[in-house]
C-alpha positions as CSV (number, residue, x, y, z in Angstrom):
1,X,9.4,7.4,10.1
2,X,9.1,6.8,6.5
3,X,6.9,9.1,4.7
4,X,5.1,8.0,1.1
5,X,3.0,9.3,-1.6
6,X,0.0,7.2,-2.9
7,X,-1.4,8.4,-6.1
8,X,-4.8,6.4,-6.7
9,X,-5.4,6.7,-10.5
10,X,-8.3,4.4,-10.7
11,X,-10.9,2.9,-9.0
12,X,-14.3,0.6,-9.4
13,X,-17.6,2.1,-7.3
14,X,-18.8,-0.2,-5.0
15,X,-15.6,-1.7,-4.6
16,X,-12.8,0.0,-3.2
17,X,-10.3,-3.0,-2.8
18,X,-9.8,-3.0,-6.9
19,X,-7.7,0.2,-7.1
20,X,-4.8,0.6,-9.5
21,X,-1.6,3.8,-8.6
22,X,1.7,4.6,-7.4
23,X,3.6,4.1,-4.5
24,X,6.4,7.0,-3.9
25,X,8.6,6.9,-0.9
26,X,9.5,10.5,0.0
27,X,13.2,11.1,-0.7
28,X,13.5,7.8,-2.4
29,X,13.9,7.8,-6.8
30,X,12.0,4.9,-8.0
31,X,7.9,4.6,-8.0
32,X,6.4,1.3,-7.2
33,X,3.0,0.6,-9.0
34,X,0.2,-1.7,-7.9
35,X,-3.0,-3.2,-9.4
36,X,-5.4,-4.0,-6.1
37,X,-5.2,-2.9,-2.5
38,X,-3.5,-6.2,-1.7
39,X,-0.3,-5.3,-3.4
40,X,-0.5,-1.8,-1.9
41,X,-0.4,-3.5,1.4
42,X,2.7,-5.6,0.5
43,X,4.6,-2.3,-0.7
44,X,3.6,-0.4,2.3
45,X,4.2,-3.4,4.8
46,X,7.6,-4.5,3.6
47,X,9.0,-1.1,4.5
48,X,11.9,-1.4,7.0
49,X,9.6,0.8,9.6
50,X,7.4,-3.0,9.7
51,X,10.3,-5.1,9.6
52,X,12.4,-3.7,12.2
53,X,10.1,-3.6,14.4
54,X,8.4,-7.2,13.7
55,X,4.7,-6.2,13.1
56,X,3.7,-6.9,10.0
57,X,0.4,-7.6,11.0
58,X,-0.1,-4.1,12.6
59,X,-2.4,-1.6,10.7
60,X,-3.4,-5.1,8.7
61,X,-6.2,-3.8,6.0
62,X,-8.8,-6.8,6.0
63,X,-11.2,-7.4,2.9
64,X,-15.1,-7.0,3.8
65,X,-16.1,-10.8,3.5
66,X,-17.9,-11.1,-0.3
């Protein structure tokens, strides 16, 4: 299991899909960054632990409809 560390460094109230932080994987150099929880997602979900298994769609986040 592949552990990470998310650091949120800024968010907008009412709104908690615009966020903007870091993506660490635990034992891993390198720090991924992202600007929204969609790109998050991607990081998170392209991790071999998704892939090898074939469920991306597992643990999907879905957006509140607007």
């Amino acid at each position: 299991m592949k552990t990470y560390i998310i650091r949120i460094y800024r968010f907008e109230d009412g709104n908690p899909f615009n966020l903007v932080g870091l993506v660490e994987e635990v034992g891993v150099e390198g720090r991924k960054k992202f600007n929204n929880y969609e790109e998050l997602w991607n990081i998170l979900k392209t991790s071999p632990f998704f892939s090898e298994e074939g469920e991306e769609q597992r643990g999907s986040i879905k957006k509140k409809s607007e």
